[in-house]
C-alpha positions in Angstrom: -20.9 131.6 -12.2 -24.5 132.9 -12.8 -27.2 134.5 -15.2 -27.7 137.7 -15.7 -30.5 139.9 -18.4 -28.8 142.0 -20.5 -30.7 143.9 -23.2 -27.8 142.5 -25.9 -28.3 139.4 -28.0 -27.8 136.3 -26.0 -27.7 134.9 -22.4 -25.3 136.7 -19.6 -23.6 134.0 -18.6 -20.6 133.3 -16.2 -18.1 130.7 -16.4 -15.5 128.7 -18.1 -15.4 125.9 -20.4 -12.7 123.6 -20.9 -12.7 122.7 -24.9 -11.0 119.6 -25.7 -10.4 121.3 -29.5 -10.9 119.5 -32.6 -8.5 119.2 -35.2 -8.8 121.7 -38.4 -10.6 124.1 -36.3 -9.3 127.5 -35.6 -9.5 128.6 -31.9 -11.8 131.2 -33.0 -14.5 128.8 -34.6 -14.1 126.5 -31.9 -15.1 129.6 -29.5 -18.1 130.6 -31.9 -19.3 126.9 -31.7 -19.6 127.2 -27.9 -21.0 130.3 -27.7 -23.4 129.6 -29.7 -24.6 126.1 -27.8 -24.7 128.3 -24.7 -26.5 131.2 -26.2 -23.6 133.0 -24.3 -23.8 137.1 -25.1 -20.0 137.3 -24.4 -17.3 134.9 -24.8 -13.3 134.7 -25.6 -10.4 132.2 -25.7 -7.4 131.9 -23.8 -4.6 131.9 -26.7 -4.8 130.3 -29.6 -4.2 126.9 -30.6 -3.2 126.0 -34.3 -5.9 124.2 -36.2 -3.7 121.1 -36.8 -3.5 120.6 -33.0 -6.2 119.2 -30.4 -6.6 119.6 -26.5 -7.1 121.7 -23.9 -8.7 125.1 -25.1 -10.2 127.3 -21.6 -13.1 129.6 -23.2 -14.3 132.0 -21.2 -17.8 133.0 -21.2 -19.1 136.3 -19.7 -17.5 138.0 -16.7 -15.3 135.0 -16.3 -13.4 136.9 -19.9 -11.9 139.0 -17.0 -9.8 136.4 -16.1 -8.7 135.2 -19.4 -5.8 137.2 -19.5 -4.3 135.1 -16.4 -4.8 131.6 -18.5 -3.3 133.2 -21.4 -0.1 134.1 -19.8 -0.2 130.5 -17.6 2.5 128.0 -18.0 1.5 124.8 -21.0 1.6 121.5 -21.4 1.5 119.6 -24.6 2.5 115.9 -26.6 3.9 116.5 -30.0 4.3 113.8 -32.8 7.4 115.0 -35.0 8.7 113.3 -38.4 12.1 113.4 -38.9 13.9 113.8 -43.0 11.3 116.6 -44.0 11.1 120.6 -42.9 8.6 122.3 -43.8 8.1 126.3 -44.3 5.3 126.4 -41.4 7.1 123.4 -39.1 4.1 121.4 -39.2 2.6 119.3 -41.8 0.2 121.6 -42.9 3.4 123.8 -45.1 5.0 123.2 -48.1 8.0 120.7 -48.2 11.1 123.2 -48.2 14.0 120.7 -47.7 14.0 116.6 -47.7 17.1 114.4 -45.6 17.7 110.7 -45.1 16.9 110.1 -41.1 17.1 106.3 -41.3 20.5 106.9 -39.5 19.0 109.1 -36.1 19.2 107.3 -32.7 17.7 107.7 -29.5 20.5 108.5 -27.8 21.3 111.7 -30.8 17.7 112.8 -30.1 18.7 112.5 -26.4 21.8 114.8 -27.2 19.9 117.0 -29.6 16.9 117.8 -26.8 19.3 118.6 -23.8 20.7 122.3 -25.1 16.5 122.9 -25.0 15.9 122.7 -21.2 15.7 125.6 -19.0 15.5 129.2 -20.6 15.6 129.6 -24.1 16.2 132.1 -27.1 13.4 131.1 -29.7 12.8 133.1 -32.7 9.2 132.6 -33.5 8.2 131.4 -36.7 6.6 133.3 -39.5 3.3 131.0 -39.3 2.2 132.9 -35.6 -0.6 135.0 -34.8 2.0 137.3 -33.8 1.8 141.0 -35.7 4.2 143.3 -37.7 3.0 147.1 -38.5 -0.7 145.8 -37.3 -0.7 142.4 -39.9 -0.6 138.5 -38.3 2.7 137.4 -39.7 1.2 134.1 -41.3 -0.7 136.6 -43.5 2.6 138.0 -44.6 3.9 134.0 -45.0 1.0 133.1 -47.1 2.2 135.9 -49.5 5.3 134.1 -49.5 7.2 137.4 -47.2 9.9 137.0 -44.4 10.0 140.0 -42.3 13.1 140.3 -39.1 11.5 138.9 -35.9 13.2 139.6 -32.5 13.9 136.4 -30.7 11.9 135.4 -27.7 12.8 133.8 -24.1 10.9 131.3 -22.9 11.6 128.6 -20.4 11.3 124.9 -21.3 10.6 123.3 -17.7 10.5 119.7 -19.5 10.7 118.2 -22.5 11.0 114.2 -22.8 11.4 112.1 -25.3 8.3 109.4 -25.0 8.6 107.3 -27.8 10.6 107.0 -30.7 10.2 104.6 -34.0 11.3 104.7 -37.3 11.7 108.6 -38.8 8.8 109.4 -36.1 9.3 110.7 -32.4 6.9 112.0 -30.0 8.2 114.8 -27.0 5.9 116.1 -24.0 6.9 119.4 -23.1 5.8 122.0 -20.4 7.0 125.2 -21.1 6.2 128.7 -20.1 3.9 130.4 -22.3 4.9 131.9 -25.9 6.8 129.2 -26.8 6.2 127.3 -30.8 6.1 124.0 -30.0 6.5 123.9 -34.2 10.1 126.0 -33.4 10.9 123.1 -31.4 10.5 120.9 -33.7 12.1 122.5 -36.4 15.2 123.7 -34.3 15.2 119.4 -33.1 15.5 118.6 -36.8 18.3 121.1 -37.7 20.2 120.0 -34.9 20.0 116.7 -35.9 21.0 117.6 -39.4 17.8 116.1 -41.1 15.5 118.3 -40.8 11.8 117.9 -38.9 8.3 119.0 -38.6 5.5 118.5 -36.3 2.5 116.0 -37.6 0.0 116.0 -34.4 0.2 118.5 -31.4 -2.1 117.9 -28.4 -2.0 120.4 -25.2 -2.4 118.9 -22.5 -2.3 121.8 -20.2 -3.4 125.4 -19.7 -2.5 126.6 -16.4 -4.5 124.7 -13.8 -6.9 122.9 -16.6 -5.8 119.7 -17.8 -7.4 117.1 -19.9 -9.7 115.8 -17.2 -11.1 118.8 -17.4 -12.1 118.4 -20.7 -15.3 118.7 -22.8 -16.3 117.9 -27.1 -18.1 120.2 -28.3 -19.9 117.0 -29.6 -20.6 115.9 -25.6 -21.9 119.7 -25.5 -24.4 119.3 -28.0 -25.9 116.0 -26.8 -25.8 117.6 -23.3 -28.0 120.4 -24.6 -29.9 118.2 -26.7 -30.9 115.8 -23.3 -31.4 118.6 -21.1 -31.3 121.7 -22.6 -29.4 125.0 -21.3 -29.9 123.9 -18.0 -28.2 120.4 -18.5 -25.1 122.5 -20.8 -24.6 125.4 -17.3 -23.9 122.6 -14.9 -20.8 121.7 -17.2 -19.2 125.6 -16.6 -16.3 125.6 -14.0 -16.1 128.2 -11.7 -14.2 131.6 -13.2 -12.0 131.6 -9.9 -10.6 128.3 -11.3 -8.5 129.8 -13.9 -6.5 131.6 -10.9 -7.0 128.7 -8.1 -3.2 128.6 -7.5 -3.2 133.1 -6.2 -3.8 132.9 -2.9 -7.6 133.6 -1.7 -8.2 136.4 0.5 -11.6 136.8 1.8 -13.4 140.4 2.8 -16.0 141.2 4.9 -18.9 142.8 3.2 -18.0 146.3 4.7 -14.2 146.1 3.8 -15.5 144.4 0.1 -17.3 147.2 -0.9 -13.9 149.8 -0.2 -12.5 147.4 -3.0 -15.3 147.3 -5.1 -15.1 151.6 -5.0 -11.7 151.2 -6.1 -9.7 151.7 -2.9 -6.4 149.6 -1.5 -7.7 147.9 2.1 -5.5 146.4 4.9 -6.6 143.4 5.6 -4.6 141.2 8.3 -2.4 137.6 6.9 -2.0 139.0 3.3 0.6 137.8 1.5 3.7 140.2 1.1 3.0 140.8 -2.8 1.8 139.6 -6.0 -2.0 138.6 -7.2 -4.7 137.5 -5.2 -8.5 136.3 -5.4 -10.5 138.5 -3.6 -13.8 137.3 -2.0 -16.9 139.0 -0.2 -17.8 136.6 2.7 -17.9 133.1 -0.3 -18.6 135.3 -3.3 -15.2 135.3 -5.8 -15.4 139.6 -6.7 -12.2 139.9 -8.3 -8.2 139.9 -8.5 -6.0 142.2 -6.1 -2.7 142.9 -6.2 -0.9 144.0 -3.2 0.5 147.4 -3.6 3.7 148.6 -1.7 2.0 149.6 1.4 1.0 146.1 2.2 -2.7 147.0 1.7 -4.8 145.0 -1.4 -5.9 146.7 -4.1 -8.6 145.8 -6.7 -6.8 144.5 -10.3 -10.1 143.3 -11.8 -12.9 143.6 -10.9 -16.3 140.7 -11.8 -19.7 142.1 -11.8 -22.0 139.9 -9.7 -25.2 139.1 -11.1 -27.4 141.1 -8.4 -25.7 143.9 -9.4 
């Protein structure tokens, strides 16, 4: 986390913060918002979110976009509110109202039923509202023109879903699921199970990898911070980038062995682990993420740019 001068428009600086996205935004304007209240030259999310749902949105800012790769493929959390009797063509309230069912008759126990063929891995065939991209083109781009194109379906894993409350033709479910998965297909695939159809009318994520929702920020809170104390008062907000990957196993060089790695080359370093992703650190300084190759040596994956360099 740090400043650097870069002759680009903007402030070089490292670091992540954790959104707690508004509804009706779009991920992408809810990124532009921060980087502009940080004056941030570079910035990027972590996987979208749809605009109808809220929570926890990691933005990247600077170097720390180097690790936003490892969020985006990190496991989810999220509370969904679903009405039963009404499918629509997008799963979500948002769509238009394709099919209508009498759901005064569902129970708690056939929503129990329906939910249990959903745990563990899954085939889900994603929906046609996704960011997701045929021949080059989102596929809710196709959907708005009122196209259906052959999607391939999808595995995920579904680690936990629970019913949390249920009243009348509304329910709510908190799932953690690897990522990929449509929360909306869940929905959806609920409602045709239980013969009544269903769609998703508030989705919060409570989860992106090791970020939760104590981790969160407004972009309202942002503001005022900047407006009390200026950029100073906004960069004590940034988490660390080596937060994102806090659960690969730290590995930490000595300056001479650091810069082998930061040339590119594999080192042997003694307690590795015997594979997978690390963090890599020169003495206290987070430089990277290795991978260890098959001769037991770590190698650099990606590399940050310090801001004395």
């Amino acid at each position: 986390m740090g400043r650097r001068r870069g002759r680009n428009k903007g402030r070089a600086i490292d670091g992540i913060v954790v959104l707690d996205k508004a509804t009706g935004l779009s991920s992408n304007a809810a990124l532009q918002q921060v980087k502009h209240l940080f004056e941030a030259r570079k910035a990027g999310h972590t996987g979208s979110l749809d605009p109808l749902a809220t929570g926890v949105l990691p933005l990247c800012l600077g170097e720390a976009t180097k690790v936003s790769q490892y969020l985006l493929d990190s496991d989810k959390g999220y509370r969904a509110r679903i009405k039963l009797g009404v499918r629509t063509d997008s799963a979500d309230s948002e769509g238009e109202v394709i099919d209508e069912r009498d759901a005064s008759g569902i129970t708690r126990e056939a929503i129990e039923r329906a939910l249990e063929p959903f745990r563990g891995e899954i085939e889900q065939l994603p929906p046609m509202y996704s960011a997701l991209k045929k021949d080059g083109v989102p596929l809710y781009k196709l959907a708005r023109q009122g196209k259906t194109v052959e999607r391939e379906p999808r595995r995920v894993s579904i680690y936990r879903i629970e019913l949390t409350d249920f009243e009348g033709d509304e329910l709510e479910l908190e799932v953690e699921c690897s990522k990929g998965t449509y929360i909306r297909t869940i929905a959806d695939d609920l409602g045709q199970a239980l013969g009544c159809g269903a769609h998703i009318i508030a989705l919060h994520r409570t989860r992106a990898g090791t970020f939760t929702e104590q981790d969160c920020v407004t972009s309202e809170a942002l503001a005022q911070m900047k407006e009390d104390n200026g950029l100073q008062g906004l960069d004590q907000h940034l988490i660390a980038m080596d937060e994102a990957v806090s659960d690969f196993p730290a590995v930490h060089l000595p300056e001479i062995t650091a810069s082998f790695v930061k040339n590119g080359q594999a080192v042997l370093v003694q307690h590795l682990p015997a594979e997978g992703l690390v963090r890599l650190y020169e003495d206290e300084q987070f430089i990277g993420i290795g991978c260890i190759d098959d001769d037991g040596k770590v190698a650099p994956k990606r590399l940050i740019v310090s801001e004395n360099e």
